[in-house]
C-alpha positions, 0 to 999 in steps of 0.5 A, spaced: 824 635 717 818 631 715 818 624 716 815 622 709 823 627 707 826 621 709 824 617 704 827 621 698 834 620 696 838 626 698 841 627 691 833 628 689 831 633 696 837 637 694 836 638 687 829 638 686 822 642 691 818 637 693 810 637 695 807 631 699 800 631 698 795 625 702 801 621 703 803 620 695 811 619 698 809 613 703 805 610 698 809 610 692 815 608 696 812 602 700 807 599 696 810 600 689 817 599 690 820 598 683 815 605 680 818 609 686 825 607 684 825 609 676 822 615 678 827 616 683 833 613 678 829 618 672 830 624 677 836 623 679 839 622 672 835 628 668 839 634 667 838 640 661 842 645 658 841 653 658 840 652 650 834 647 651 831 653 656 832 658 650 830 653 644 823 650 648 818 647 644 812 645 648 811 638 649 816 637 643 822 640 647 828 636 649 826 636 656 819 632 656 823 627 651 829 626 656 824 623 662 820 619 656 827 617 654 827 614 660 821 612 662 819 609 655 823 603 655 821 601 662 813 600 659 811 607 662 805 609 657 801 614 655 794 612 658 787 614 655 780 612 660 773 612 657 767 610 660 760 609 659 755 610 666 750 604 667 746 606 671 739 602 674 732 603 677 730 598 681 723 599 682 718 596 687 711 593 687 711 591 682 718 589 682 722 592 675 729 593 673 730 598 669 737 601 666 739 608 663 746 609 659 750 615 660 755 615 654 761 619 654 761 620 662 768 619 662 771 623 656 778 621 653 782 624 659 789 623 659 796 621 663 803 621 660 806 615 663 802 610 667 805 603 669 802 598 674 798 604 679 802 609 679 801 615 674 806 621 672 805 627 668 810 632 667 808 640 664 815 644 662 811 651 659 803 649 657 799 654 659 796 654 666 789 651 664 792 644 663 793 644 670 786 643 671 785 637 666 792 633 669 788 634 676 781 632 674 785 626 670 788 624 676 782 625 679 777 620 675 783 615 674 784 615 682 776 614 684 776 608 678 781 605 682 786 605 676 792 608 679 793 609 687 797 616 687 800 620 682 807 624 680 805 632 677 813 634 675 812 642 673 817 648 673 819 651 681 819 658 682 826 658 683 827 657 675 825 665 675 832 667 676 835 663 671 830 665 666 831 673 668 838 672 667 836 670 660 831 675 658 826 670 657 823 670 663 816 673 659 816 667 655 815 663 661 811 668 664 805 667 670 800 664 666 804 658 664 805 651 668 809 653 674 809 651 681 805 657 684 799 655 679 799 649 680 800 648 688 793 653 690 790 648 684 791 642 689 790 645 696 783 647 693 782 640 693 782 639 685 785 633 685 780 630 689 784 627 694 788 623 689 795 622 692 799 627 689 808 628 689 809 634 686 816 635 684 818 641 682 825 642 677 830 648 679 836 651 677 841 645 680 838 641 675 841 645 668 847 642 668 852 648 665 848 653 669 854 654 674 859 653 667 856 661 666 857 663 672 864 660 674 861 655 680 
């Protein structure tokens, strides 16, 4: 086991698939303890329904209410940077200051939930494009040392059965947010070295799921 593992609850690491990436888990749970364990306290009391797979709905679907619903109340909120970029001439004999002003150099990216320096995003069935813009805003929040590192939560692979055994599986198709588009993203660096924890949701988490398949 990893050492960083033994930092996440046990409920967490038997329900949920975890990816650490540049010592996220260490950061979190060392130097914001009480963000650590409202994720962590989310984590655990999160669970869905097989209609709230049917039914879906986007980003208005039961499943990204129900974490907001828990993290709203504790001032985690949605947080938009902008930017202009100064930059300076400093010109020499003789001596001259000059400055050019880039507008818009940091356009509108987005973070769903923000508190203190630690960042959550949570895509359930976008497309997979919007791993990119998620990356690139931890990216830009994280070198403008707004936040520290950031949680990504998406779909696991193994969510794929359950969705088979309800003939939807081409409603959650590959080109959809889910673990196997998200991890290539991050390893190729698009995160820019932004510490990362990737929670992937799976099927312990849909609470009647063993109900249909009498365990």
């Amino acid at each position: 086991m990893s050492d960083w593992l033994a930092l996440i609850p046990d409920a967490i690491k038997e329900c949920y698939e975890l990816h650490n990436f540049n010592h996220a888990a260490e950061i979190l749970s060392q130097a914001y303890p009480l963000e650590y364990a409202e994720l962590m306290n989310a984590l655990g009391s999160f669970s869905l329904s097989v209609s709230d797979i049917i039914t879906g709905g986007g980003s208005e679907s039961a499943i990204p209410k129900t974490l907001s619903s828990e993290w709203h109340p504790l001032d985690w909120q949605e947080v938009k940077i902008t930017g202009d970029l100064l930059i300076k001439l400093h010109r020499r004999n003789p001596s001259e200051v000059t400055e050019h002003r880039i507008e818009d150099f940091i356009a509108g990216h987005n973070i769903d939930y923000v508190k203190n320096k630690v960042a959550i995003d949570l895509e359930w069935n976008s497309k997979d494009q919007t791993f990119d813009r998620d990356l690139y805003a931890f990216r830009t929040f994280y070198e403008c040392g707004i936040i520290a590192c950031g949680i990504l939560i998406t779909r696991s692979e193994s969510l794929n059965e359950v969705f088979r055994s309800l003939n939807i599986l081409k409603k959650y198709g590959a080109s959809t947010t889910w673990m196997g588009k998200l991890l290539p993203r991050i390893r190729s660096g698009r995160h820019g070295g932004c510490p990362l924890l990737v929670v992937g949701i799976t099927p312990k988490s849909i609470a009647d799921w063993g109900e249909r398949h009498g365990q």
